[in-house]
C-alpha positions in Angstrom: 106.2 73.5 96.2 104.3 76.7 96.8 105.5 79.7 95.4 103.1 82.5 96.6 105.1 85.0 98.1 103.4 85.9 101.6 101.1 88.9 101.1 102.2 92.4 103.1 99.8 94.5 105.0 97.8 97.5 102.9 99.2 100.8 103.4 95.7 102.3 104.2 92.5 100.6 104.6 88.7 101.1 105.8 85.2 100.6 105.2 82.7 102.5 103.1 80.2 105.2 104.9 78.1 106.3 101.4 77.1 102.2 101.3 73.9 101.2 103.3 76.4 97.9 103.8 80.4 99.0 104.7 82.2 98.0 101.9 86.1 97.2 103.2 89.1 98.5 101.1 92.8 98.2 101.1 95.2 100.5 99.4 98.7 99.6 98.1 101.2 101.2 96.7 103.0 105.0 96.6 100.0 108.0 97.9 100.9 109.9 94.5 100.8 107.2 92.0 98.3 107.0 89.2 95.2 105.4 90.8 93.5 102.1 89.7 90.4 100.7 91.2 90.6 96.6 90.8 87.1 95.0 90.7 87.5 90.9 92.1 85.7 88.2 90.9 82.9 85.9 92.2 80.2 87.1 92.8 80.3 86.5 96.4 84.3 86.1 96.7 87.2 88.9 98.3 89.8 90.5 97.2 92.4 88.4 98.7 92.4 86.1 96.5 94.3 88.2 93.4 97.7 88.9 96.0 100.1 89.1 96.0 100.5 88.6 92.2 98.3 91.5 91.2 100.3 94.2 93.7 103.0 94.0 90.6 100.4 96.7 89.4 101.1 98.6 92.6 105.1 99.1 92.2 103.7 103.1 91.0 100.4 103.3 91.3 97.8 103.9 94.0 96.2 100.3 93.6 92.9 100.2 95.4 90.8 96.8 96.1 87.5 96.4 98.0 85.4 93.5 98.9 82.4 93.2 96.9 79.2 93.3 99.4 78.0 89.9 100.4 82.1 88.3 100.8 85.2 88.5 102.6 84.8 91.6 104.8 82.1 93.4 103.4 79.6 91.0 104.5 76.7 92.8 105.6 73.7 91.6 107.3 72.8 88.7 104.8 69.0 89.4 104.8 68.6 91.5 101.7 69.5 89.9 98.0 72.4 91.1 96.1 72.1 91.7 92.1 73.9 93.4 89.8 71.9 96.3 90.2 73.5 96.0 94.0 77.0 96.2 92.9 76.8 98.8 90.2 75.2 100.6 93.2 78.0 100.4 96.0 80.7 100.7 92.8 79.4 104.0 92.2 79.1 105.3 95.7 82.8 104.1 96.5 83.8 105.7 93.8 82.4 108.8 94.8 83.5 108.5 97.7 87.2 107.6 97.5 87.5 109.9 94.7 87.8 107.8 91.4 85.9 109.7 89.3 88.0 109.4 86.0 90.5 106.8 87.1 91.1 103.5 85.9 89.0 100.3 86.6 90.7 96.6 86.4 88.3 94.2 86.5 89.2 90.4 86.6 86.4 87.6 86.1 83.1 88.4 87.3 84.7 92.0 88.0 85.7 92.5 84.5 81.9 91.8 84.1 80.4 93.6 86.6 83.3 97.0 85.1 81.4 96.5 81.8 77.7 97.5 83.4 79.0 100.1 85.3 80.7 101.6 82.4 77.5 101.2 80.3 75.7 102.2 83.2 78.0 105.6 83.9 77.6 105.9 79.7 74.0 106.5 80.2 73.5 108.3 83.9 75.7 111.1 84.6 75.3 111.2 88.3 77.3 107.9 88.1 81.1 108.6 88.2 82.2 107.6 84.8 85.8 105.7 84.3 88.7 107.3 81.9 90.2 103.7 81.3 88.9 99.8 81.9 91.2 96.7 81.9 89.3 93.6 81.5 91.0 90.3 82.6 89.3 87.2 81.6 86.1 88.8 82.1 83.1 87.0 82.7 80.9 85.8 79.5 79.1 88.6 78.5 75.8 86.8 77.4 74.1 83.9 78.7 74.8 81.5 76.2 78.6 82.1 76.5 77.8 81.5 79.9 76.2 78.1 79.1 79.4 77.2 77.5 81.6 78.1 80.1 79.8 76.4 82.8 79.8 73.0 80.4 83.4 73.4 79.8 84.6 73.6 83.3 82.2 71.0 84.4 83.7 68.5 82.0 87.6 69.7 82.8 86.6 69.0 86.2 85.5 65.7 85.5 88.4 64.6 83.1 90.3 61.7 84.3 93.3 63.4 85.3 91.8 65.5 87.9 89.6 62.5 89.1 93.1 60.4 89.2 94.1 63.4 91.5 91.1 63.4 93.8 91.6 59.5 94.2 95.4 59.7 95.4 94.5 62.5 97.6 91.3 60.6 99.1 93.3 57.4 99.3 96.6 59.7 101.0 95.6 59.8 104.7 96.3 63.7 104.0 92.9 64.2 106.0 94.1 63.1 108.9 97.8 63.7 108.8 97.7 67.0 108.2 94.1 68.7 107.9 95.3 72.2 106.7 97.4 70.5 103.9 94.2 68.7 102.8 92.3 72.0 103.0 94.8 73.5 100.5 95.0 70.4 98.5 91.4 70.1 98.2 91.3 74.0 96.9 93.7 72.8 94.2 91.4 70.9 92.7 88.1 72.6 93.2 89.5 75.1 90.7 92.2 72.9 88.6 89.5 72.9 85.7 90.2 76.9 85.0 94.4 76.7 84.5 95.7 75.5 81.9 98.2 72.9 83.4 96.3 72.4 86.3 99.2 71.7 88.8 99.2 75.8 88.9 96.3 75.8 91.5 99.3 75.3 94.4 100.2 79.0 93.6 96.5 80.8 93.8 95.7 82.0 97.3 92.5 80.2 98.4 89.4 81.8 98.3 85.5 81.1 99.6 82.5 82.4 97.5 79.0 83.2 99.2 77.3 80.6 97.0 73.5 82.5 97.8 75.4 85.7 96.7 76.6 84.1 94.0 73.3 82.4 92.4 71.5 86.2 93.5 73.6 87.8 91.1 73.7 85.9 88.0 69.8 84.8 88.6 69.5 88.9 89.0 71.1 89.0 85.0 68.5 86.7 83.9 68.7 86.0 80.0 71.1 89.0 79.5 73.2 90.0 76.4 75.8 92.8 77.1 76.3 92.8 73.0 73.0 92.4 71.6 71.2 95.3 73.5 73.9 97.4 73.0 75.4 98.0 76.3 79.0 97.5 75.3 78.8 99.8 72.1 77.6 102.7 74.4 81.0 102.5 76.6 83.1 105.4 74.8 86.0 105.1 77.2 89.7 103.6 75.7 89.4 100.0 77.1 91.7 96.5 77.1 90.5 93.0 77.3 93.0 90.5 78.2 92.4 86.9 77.7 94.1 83.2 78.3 93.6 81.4 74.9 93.0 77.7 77.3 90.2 79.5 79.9 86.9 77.7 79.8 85.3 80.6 79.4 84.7 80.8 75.4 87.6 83.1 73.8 84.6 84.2 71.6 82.9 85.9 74.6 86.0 88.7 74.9 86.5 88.6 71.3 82.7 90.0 71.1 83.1 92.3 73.9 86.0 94.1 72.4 84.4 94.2 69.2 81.4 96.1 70.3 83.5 98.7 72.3 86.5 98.6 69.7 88.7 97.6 72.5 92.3 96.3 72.2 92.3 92.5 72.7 95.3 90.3 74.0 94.9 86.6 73.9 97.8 85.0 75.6 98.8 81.1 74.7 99.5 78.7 77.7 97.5 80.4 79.8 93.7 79.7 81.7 91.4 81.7 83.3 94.2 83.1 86.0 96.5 84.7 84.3 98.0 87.1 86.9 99.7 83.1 88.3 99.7 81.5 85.0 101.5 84.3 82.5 102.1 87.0 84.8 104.7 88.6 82.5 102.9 88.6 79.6 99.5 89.9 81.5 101.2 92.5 83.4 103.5 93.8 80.1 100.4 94.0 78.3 98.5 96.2 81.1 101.7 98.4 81.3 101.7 99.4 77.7 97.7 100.3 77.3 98.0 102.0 80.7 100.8 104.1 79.3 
């Protein structure tokens, strides 16, 4: 059975005018509240995909999302390649322009990632809008060898038997032609059953696409980085929380590094993959509630 809740219409949206490339945003939640600024993951992905789950961080706040340029609805033209540099770029210049100077970033995945070299990047060059707080959920490794790791790890979940037992009943089902839209979701399921911890918790994550050229332009862009070693992370002064699912494939060793360099408070919940917001939503959601606080 599916249990995602069906996802309500923002109260505001638009599109970026300070971006060479408008940037789309959506705004949830009471005008007054406290205001966050959540950062997706990817690269090359939307926002879409963390609702309705993450609104739960919108019951008082101003909760802000925006697609990353190159996915969902902030497309672009497509010619130009998209790196890092890129997104630090049009992070900064929304920022400016929607007014979160001083407000809180959540980053998830990629976006915890790409919060980290803004951060670092705002810690160095004032005329980028520096953040008072960051929230980092299952962030993306921060060097290249954790990377290495994670990319092995998934790659041999993805090929365990169980989840190859599951694309053999559902290529043997008649699903395809049956019902095509049931075998699209299905499908989904198990293109990303290698990052849950029980893998039958893919039915409850919205489906997403990622841009796979803006994908491989961003993480070819990082080349042989090392957020720790060259002393990125250390430089980030603001208070900061780094959340992490002890069963993700990406190494618990990466976060633990990254809150060691910035002295950041680390939460590692049990049970629990790289999706936490579907998989331990209390205990994620509890644990943002009392840093923010």
């Amino acid at each position: 059975m599916n249990l995602r809740p069906s996802i309500p219409a923002p109260r505001v949206s638009g599109t970026t005018t300070a971006t060479d490339v408008p940037l789309y945003w959506a705004a949830y939640g009471p005008a007054g509240g406290a205001r966050a600024l959540v950062l997706h993951g990817g690269p090359g992905a939307d926002h879409a995909y963390l609702l309705p789950q993450m609104l739960e961080l919108a019951r008082s706040r101003d909760l802000v999302f925006y697609d990353q340029r190159g996915g969902g609805r902030s497309r672009g033209d497509g010619r130009a390649p998209v790196t890092w540099e890129t997104h630090v770029a049009d992070l900064a210049a929304l920022s400016g322009e929607l007014g979160f100077t001083g407000t809180t970033l959540i980053g998830y995945s990629w976006g915890g990632l790409l919060a980290l070299l803004y951060a670092a990047g705002a810690a160095r060059d004032p005329g980028i809008p520096a953040p008072a707080r960051l929230v980092l959920i299952d962030p993306a490794p921060v060097t290249r060898q954790f990377r290495e790791q994670f990319e092995a790890e998934f790659a041999r979940r993805q090929a365990a038997p169980a989840v190859q037992a599951m694309r053999d009943e559902l290529a043997g089902s008649g699903l395809r032609e049956r019902d095509p839209e049931a075998y699209r979701q299905r499908a989904f399921e198990l293109s990303v059953a290698g990052y849950f911890a029980d893998p039958r918790a893919a039915r409850n994550l919205t489906p997403f696409r990622v841009v796979g050229r803006v994908q491989q332009s961003v993480w070819e862009s990082l080349g042989d980085y090392d957020l720790v070693a060259d002393g990125r992370l250390s430089a980030i002064r603001c208070p900061a929380l780094v959340v992490h699912g002890r069963e993700d494939p990406i190494p618990l060793a990466s976060s633990e590094a990254c809150a060691r360099a910035m002295g950041a408070d680390l939460v590692t919940l049990d049970q629990c993959g790289h999706v936490p917001y579907v998989e331990q939503p209390a205990a994620l959601f509890a644990a943002i509630e009392r840093f923010l606080a």
